[in-house]
C-alpha positions as CSV (number, residue, x, y, z in Angstrom):
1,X,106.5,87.8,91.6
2,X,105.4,91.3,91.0
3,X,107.7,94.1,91.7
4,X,104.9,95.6,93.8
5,X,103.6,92.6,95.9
6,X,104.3,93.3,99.5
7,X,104.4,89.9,101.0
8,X,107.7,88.0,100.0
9,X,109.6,91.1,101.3
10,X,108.3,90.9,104.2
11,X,108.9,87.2,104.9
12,X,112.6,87.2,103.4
13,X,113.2,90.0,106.5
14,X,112.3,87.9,108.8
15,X,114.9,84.9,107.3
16,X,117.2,87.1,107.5
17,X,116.9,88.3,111.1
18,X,117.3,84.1,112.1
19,X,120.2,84.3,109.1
20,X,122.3,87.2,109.0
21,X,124.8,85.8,106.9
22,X,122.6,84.4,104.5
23,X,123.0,86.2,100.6
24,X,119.4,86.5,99.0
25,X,119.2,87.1,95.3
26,X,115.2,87.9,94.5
27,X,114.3,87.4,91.2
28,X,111.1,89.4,89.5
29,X,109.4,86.2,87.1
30,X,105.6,85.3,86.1
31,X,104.7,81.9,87.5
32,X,105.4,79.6,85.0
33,X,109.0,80.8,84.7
34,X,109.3,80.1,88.4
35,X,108.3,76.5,87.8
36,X,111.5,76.5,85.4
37,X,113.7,77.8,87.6
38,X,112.7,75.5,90.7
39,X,112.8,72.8,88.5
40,X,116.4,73.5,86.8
41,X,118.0,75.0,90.3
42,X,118.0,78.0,89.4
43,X,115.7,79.7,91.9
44,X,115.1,78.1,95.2
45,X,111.7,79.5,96.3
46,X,109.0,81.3,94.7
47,X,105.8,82.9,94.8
48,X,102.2,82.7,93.7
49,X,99.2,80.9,92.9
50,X,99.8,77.0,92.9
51,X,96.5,75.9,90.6
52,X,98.9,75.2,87.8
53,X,101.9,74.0,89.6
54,X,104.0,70.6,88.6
55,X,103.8,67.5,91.1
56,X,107.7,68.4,91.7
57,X,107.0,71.4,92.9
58,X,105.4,71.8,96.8
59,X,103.8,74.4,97.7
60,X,101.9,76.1,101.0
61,X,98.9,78.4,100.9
62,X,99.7,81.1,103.5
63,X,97.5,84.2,102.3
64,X,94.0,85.0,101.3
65,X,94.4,88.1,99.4
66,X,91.1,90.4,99.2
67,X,90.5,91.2,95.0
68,X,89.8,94.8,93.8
69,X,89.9,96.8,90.5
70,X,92.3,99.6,89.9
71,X,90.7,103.0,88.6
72,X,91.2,106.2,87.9
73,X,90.1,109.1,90.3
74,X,87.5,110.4,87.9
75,X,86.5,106.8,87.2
76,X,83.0,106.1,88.1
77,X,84.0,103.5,90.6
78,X,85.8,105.2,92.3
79,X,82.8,107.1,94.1
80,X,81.7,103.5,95.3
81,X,82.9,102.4,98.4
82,X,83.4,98.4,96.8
83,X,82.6,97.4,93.3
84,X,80.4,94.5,92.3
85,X,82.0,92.2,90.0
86,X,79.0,92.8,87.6
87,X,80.2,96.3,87.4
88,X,83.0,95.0,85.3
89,X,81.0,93.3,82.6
90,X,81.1,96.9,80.8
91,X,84.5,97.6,81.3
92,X,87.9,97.0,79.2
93,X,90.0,95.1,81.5
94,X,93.2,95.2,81.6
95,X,95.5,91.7,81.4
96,X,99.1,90.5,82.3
97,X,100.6,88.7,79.2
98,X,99.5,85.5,79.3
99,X,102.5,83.7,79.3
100,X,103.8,85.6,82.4
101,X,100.8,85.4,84.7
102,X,97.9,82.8,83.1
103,X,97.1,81.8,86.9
104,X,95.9,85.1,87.6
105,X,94.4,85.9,84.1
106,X,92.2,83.0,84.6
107,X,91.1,83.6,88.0
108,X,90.4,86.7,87.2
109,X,87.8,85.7,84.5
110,X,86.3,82.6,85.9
111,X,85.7,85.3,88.8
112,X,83.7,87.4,85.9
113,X,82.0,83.9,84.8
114,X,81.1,82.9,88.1
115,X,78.3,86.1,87.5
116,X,77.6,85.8,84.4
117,X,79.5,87.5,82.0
118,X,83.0,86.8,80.3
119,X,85.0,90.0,80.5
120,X,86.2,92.3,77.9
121,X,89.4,92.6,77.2
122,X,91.6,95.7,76.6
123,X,93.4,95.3,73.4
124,X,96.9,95.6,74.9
125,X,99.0,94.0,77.7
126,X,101.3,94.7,80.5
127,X,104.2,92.8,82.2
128,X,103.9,94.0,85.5
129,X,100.9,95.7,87.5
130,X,103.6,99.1,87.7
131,X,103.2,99.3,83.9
132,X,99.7,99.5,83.9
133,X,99.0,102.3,86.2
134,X,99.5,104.7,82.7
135,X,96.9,102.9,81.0
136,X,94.7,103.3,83.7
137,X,95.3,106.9,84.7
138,X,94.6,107.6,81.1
139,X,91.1,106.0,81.6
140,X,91.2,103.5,78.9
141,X,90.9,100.5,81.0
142,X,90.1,98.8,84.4
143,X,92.8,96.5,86.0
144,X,92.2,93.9,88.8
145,X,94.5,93.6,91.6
146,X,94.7,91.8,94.9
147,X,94.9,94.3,97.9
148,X,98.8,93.8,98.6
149,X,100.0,95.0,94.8
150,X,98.4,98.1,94.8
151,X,100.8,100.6,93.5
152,X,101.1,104.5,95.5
153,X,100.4,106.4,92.4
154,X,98.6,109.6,92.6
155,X,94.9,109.6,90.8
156,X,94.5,106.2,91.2
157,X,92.4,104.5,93.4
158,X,91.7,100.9,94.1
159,X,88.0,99.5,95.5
160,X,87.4,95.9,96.6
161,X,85.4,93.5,94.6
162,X,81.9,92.4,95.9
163,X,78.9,90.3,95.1
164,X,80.8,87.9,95.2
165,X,83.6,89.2,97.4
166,X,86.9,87.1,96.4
167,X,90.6,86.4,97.8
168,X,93.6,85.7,95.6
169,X,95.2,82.8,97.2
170,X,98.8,83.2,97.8
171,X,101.7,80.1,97.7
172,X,105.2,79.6,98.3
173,X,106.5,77.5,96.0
174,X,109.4,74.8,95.8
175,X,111.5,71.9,95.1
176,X,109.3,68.6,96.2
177,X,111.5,66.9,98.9
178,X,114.3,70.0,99.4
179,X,116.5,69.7,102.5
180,X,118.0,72.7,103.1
181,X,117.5,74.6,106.3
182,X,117.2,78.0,104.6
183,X,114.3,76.9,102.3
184,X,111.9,75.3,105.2
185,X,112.9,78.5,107.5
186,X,111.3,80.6,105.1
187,X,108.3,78.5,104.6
188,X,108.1,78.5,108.5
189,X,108.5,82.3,108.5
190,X,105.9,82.6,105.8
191,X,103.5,80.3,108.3
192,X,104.5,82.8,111.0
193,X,103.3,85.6,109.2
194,X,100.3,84.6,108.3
195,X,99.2,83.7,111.4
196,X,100.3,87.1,112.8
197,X,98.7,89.0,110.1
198,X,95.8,86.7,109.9
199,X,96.4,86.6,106.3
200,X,93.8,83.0,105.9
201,X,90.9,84.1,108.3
202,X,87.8,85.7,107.4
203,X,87.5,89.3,106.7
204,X,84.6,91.5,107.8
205,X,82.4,92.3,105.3
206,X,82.7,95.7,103.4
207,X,80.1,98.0,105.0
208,X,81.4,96.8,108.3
209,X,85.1,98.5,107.6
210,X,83.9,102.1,105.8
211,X,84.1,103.8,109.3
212,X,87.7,101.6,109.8
């Protein structure tokens, strides 16, 4: 996962409040190298979106994340209160490494697509969202983000994408047919969360949340 995604955090406090004992070594890797490392043993449970997953990997949707575009301050979009995803048709955008994060790289333009255009791309890449905020504080480009890796950085501001609004959907990921307790608590935890946070249901539309 990203170092700045907020929800595996989250759902390996709660496994440990039910195991206090239990040692947790968390791993930052792009999707694809998670695959490996279910695969081989050497990572037990992972994180992200499951379009390109193996059939001996399982996996559970358990959050709908709402999709924005990173900016600078002074950006233009940054005086909007949401961003039309047309808007982004004459912007650099900015893209993970394709080998790290092609699930997201190609959501991310069959979203562009989907209105009309195919995006253009800033002629550089970053392995992590932290890395870009430079790039984009600078002004050179635009990056896409879902809500919950939104970095704190000062000058930068990040506006939801409309027309049409989209969700990143979130997995957890692992072994086909694993047994052990720990694994299947933290898929249940993950469940638990998502109902609490209502992570999968429908979210009010923009205008509705400016006074929020």
């Amino acid at each position: 996962m990203d170092a700045s995604y907020d929800s595996m955090p989250l759902i390996l406090h709660e496994v440990q409040q039910l195991f206090p004992e239990l040692e947790i070594h968390q791993v930052e890797a792009g999707v694809p190298e998670q695959f490996e490392r279910l695969l081989d043993g050497r990572l037990d449970v992972g994180i992200g979106r499951a379009t390109l997953a193996p059939t001996s990997v399982a996996a559970e949707l358990f959050r709908l994340d709402p999709l924005g575009v990173l900016v600078a301050e002074g950006h233009h979009f940054a005086e909007l209160p949401a961003v039309p995803v047309g808007g982004l048709a004459t912007e650099p955008l900015l893209f993970a490494e394709e080998a790290r994060a092609p699930e997201f790289n190609q959501f991310v333009i069959e979203l562009c697509r989907s209105v009309g255009f195919t995006p253009t791309l800033y002629r550089g890449t970053v392995d992590s969202i932290l890395a870009s905020v430079d790039l984009v504080l600078q002004g050179r480009c635009v990056l896409c983000a879902p809500s919950s890796c939104v970095p704190t950085a000062a000058g930068m501001v990040w506006r939801p994408l409309v027309d049409p609004t989209s969700r990143y959907p979130w997995s957890l990921l692992w072994r086909a047919g694993e047994s052990s307790e720990h694994v299947h608590a933290l898929v249940d935890c993950a469940r638990e969360l998502s109902r609490r946070h209502r992570w999968l249901e429908p979210i009010a539309p923009v205008d509705k949340l400016r006074g929020s």
